[in-house]
N, C-alpha and C positions, 0 to 999 in steps of 0.2 A: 504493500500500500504506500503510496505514496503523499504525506503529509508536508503541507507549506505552511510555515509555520512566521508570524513577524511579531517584532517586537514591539515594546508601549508607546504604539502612535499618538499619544495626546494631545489628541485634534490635529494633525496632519495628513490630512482626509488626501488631497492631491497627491502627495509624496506616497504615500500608503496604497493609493491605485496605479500610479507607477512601478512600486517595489512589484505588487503584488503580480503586473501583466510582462514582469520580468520572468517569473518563474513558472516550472514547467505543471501542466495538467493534476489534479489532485484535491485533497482536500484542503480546506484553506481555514487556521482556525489562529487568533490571537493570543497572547501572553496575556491577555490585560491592559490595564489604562488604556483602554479606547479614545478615553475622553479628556477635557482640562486643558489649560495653559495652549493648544494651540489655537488657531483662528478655526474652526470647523469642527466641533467635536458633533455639531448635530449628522455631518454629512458622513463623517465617519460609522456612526450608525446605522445612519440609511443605505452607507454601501455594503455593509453586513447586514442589516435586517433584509434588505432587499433581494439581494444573492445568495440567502439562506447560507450563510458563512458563520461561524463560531466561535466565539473565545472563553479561554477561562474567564472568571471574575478577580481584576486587579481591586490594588485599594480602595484607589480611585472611584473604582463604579460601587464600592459600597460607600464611600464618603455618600456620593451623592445617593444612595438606596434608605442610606442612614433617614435622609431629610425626607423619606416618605413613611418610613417603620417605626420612626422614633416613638412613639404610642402605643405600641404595638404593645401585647402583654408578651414576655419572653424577651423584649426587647432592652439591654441592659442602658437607663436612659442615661448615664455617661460616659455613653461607647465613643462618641463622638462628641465635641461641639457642636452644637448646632447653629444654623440661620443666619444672619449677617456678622460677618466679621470671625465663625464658625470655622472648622475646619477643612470642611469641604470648600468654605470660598477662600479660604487661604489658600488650599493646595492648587488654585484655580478653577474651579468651579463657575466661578463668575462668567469666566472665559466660555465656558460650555452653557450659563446663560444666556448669554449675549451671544452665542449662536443659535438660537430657539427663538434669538428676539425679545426676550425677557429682560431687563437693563437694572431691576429692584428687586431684591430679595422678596419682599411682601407681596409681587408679583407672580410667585414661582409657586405653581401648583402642579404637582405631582397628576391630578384626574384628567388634565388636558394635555399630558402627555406618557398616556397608557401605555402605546404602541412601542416606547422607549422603554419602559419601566417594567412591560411586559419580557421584556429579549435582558432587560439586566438581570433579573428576578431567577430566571431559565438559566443564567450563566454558572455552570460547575465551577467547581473551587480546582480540579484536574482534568484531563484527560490523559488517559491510559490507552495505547494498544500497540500489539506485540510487546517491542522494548523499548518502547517511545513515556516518556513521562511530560507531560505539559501542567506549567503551573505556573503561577505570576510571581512569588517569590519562591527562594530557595528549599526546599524539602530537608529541613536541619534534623529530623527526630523519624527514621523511617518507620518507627516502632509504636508513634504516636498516630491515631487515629482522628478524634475533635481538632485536629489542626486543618480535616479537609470539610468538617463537617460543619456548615452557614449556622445552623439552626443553634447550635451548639456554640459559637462564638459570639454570635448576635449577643448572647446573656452575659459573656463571659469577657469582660474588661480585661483581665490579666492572659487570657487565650488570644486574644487579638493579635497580641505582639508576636507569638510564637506561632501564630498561625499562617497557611501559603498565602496568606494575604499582606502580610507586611511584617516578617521576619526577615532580619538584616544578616544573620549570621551565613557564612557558609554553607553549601550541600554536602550532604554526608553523601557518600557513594551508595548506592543501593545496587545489589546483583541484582544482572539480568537487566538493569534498565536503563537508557539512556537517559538522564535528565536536560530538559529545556526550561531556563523559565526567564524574567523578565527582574523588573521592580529596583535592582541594585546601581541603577545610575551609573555604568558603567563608563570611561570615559571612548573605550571600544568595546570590541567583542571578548569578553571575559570567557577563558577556557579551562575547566578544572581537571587535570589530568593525574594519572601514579603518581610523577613526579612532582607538580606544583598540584597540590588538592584544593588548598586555597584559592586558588585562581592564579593565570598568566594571561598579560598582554601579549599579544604579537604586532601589536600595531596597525600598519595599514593591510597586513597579510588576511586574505579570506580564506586562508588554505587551514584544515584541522590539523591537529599538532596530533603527533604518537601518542596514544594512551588514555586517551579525551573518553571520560563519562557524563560531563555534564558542561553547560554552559549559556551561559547569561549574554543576550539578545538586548537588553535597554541600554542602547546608542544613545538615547536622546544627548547627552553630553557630549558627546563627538560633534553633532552638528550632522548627524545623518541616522537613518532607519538601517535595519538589518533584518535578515529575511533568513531561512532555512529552507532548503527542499530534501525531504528526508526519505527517505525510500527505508521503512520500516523493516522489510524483509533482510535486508543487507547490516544489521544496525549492530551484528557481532565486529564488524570494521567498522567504525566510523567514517574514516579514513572514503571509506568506497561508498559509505550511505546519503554523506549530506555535503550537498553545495551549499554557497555561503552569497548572498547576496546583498547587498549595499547601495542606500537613492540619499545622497545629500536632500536634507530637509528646505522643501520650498514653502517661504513662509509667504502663502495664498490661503 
């Protein structure tokens, strides 16, 4: 199978349909943060809601999931800040506002925009198949289970942190699985291998290094997108499974 896999587009809906019409035929699913800080977070949506396309759930889209659940029974009510000046509009939020055409917090209603909230709701915390592992942060605890499960962090303040949603620590190697995921701000493509586990730069190089099990996708800090095309059946090489794909970010 072959899975296309990009990293946290945070509203660079144009840059994101580029990467994307680089890479070959496949399934096409996200890391997370779809949305935020750039100019387009609503069109980035509409190009995966539309094309029945996929992503995990990054921070991100629960920041902003936060500002419709937050009432919710289950709901831990200081999982997040909320509302103006909030969490969600600090991490950029506003910016994914002001693409819906929303400009005032007091404005923003979650019931006129279902259709969005419908497709975040739906968003898994991974995806699994063969030896493919996809998730928006790093998988630090392979033994731990509520760090994939929504319903179960939602209540829980101190799980948040550890959980694929916004844990900052290292991937632990997991047998049998390759790990993908996003979230770490990397300043390039972050590769965790035998010999660096922590992570190694290689720079401008798109080539997989020897011994690679996992690795981090969120460019945004470079100043460009990063793309995977992985062909799951091959995923015992790395080396021979996945191209590596790269679109300086155009800010439109």
């Amino acid at each position: 199978m072959i899975i296309n896999t990009i990293g946290d587009i945070t509203g660079f809906a144009q840059t994101a349909k580029v990467l994307h019409d680089k890479m070959p035929k496949g399934e096409f699913w996200g890391v997370g943060d779809l949305i935020d800080r750039g100019p387009d977070s609503k069109g980035v949506l509409d190009f995966f809601i539309d094309n029945g396309y996929k992503s995990v759930m990054g921070n991100h889209e629960h920041m902003m999931l936060f500002e419709k659940i937050k009432n919710d029974p289950g709901v831990h009510p200081l999982l997040y800040r909320a509302g103006f000046m909030g969490d969600w509009d600090k991490n950029g939020g506003r910016a994914t506002m002001n693409s819906f055409g929303i400009y005032n917090f007091e404005d923003f209603n979650p019931a006129k925009l279902a259709k969005y909230f419908n497709f975040i709701e739906t968003m898994p915390l991974r995806h699994e198949v063969d030896g493919l592992i996809l998730t928006h942060a790093p998988v630090n605890d392979a033994k731990a289970k509520d760090i994939f499960n929504r319903k179960v962090i939602d209540g829980d303040y101190f799980l948040l942190g550890r959980s694929v949603l916004w844990n900052r620590l290292p991937p632990v190697k997991i047998p049998g699985k390759f790990q993908v995921y996003g979230h770490n701000s990397s300043k390039s493509i972050l590769w965790h291998t035998d010999k660096y586990p922590k992570g190694v730069y290689l720079g401008d190089s798109l080539e997989v290094p020897e011994g690679a099990w996992a690795v981090c996708i969120d460019t945004w800090g470079h100043g460009a997108l990063s793309g995977l095309s992985i062909d799951t059946s091959l995923l015992e090489d790395p080396r021979k499974a996945i191209i590596v794909f790269q679109k300086e970010i155009e800010y439109v």
